[in-house]
C-alpha positions in Angstrom: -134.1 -65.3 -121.4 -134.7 -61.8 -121.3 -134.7 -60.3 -117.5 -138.6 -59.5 -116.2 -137.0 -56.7 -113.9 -135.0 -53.3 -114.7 -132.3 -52.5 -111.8 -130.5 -49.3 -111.0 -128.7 -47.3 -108.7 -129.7 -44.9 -105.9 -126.1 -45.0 -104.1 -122.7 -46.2 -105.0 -119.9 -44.7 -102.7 -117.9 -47.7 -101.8 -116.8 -51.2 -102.7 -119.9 -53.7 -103.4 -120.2 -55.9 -100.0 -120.3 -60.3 -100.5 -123.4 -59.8 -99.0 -127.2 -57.8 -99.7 -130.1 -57.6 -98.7 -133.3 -57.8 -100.8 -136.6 -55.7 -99.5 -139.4 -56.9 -101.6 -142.5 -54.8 -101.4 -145.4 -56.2 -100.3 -147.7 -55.4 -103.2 -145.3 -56.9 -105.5 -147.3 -60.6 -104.2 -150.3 -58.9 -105.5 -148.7 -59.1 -109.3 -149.9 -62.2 -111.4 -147.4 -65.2 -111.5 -145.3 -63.0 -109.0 -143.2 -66.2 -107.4 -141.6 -66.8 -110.9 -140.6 -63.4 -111.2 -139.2 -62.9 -107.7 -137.7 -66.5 -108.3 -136.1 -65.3 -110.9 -134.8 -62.2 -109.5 -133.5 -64.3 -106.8 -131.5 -66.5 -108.9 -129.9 -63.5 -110.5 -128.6 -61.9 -107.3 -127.6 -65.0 -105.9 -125.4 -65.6 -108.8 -123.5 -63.1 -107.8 -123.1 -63.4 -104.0 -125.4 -64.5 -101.0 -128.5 -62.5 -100.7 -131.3 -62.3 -97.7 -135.0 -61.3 -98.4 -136.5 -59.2 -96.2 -140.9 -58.6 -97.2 -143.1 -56.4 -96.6 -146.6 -56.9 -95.0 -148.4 -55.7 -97.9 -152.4 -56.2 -98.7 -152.4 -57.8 -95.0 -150.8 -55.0 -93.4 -153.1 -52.7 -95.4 -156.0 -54.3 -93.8 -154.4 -53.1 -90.2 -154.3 -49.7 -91.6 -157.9 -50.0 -92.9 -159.0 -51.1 -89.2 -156.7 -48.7 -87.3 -157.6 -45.3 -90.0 -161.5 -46.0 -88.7 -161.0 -46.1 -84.9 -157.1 -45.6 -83.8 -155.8 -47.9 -81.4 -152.7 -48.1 -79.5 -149.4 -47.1 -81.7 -147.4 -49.3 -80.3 -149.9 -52.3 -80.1 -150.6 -51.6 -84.0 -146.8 -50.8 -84.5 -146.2 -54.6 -83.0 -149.0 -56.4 -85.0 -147.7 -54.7 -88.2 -144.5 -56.1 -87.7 -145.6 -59.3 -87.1 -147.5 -59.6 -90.5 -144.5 -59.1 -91.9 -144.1 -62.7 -91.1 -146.8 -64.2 -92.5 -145.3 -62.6 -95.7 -142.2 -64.2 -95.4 -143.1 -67.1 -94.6 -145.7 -67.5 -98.0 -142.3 -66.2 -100.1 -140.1 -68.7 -98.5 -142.0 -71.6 -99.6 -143.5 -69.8 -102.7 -139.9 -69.9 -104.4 -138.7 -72.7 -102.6 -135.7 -71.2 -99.9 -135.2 -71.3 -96.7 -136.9 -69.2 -93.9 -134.3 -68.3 -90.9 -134.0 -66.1 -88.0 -130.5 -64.7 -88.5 -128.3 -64.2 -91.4 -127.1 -67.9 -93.1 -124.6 -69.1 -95.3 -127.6 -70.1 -98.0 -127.0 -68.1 -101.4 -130.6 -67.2 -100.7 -132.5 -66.9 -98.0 -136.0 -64.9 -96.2 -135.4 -62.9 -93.1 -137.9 -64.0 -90.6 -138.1 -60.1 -89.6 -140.4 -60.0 -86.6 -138.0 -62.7 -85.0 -135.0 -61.0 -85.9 -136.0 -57.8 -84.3 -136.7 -59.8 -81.1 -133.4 -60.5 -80.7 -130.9 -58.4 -79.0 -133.5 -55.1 -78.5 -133.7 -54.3 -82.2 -137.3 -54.0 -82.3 -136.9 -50.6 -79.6 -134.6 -48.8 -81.6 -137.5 -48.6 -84.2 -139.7 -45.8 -84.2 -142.9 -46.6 -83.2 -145.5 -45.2 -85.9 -147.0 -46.3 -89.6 -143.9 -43.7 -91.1 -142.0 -46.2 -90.8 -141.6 -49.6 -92.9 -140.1 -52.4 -94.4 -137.5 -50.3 -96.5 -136.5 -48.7 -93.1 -136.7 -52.0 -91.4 -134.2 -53.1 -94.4 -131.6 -50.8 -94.1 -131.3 -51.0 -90.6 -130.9 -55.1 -91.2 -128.6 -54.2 -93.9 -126.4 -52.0 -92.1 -126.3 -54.5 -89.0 -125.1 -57.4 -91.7 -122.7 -54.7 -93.3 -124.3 -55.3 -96.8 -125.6 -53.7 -99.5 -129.5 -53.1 -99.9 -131.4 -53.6 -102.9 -134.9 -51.8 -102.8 -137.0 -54.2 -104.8 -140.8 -52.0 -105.7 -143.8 -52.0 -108.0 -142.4 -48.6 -110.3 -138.8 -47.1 -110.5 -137.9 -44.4 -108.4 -139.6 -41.7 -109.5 -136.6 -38.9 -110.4 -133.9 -41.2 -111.7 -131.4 -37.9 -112.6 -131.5 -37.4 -108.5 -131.2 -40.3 -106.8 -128.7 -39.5 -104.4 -131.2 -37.2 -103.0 -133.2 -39.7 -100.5 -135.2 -37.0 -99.3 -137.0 -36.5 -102.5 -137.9 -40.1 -102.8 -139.4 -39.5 -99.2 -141.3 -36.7 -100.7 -142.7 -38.9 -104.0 -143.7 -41.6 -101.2 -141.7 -44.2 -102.9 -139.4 -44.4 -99.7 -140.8 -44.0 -96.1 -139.2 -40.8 -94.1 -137.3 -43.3 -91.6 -134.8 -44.4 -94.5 -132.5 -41.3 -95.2 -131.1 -41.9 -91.3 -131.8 -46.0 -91.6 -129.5 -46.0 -94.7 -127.0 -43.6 -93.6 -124.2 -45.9 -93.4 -124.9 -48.1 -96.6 -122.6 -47.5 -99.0 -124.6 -49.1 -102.2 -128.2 -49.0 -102.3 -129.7 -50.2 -105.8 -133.0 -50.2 -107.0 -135.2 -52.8 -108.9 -138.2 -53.2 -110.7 -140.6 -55.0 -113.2 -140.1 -53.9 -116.3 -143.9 -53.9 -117.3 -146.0 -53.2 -114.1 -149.6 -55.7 -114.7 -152.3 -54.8 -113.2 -152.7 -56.5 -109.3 -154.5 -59.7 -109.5 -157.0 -58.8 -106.8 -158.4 -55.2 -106.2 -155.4 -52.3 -106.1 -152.8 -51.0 -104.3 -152.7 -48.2 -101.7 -149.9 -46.8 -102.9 -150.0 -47.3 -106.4 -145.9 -45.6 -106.7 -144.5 -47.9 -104.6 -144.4 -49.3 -100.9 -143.0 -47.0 -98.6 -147.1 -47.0 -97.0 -146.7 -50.2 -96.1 -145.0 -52.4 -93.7 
């Protein structure tokens, strides 16, 4: 069966890892049928070695934007609700494609990251930066580099200047990145990139950020 997604590289400077770590954008659950395809991407990657899921907050972290855009409220209150959408995410991908949920790294060919409880542990979540610049792909790399894995950046679109790549900063410019990830990914020595290869319109409404995730959580 041809593959639903197109995959490619943003940073190759060492040996591949035996383990990686899968951000999925939150506005990926927004596609039609998307727990087959991220089922299927799953099963791909985790014929090759063990992966770990870590989602984005997507439409229901939008909605916390929404709320906060029309009447700011405390950063670091919105910063920790944010985070702990991410969750809720996880937990509705865990049991849409049928793997476990856990709080640390497993042994599991495939598992979600529950994210919020992982940065509870051992005073991960105050080494973040408190603010809406930074996201799930930050939040990735940093889980990433704590596992010593490579990070797979899973997103609506490609990047959006696939001749320059290595340049992270320009994907911070385009938006497809958030600005915390250039210093969050510092140490990773492969970073690849994936992506449907026909993007459907959302099943519901649209997406904030129609060229990928980095606006969201």
């Amino acid at each position: 069966m041809r593959s639903t997604w197109t995959c490619g590289m943003l940073r190759s400077t060492g040996a591949p890892s035996p383990r990686e770590v899968i951000k999925l954008g939150g506005s990926l659950l927004m596609l039609p049928d998307w727990p087959t395809h991220v089922a299927e991407l799953v099963r791909e990657r985790a014929a090759e070695r063990p992966v770990l899921l870590v989602v984005g907050g997507g439409a229901i972290v939008d909605g916390l934007r929404t709320i906060d855009a029309a009447a700011r409220q405390d950063a670091r209150l919105i910063h920790h609700l944010a985070i702990e959408l991410t969750g809720t995410t996880a937990r509705l991908v865990a049991d849409a494609i049928a793997v476990p949920l856990v709080m640390e790294p497993a042994r599991a060919s495939a598992a979600v990251l529950d994210t919020p409880r992982w940065l509870a542990c051992e005073g991960r979540l105050a080494r973040l930066p408190v603010g809406w610049e930074v996201t799930s792909d930050s939040i990735a790399a940093c889980i990433a580099a704590d596992m010593h894995a490579d990070l797979l950046l899973v997103k609506r679109v490609p990047p959006p200047d696939s001749t320059h790549t290595e340049r992270l900063e320009s994907l911070v410019r385009s938006g497809w990145i958030d600005g915390g990830f250039p210093l969050a990914a510092a140490g990773l020595t492969q970073i690849a990139w994936a992506a449907p290869t026909s993007v459907p319109k959302p099943a519901v409404g649209r997406t904030a950020v129609e060229r990928g995730d980095a606006g969201r959580r």
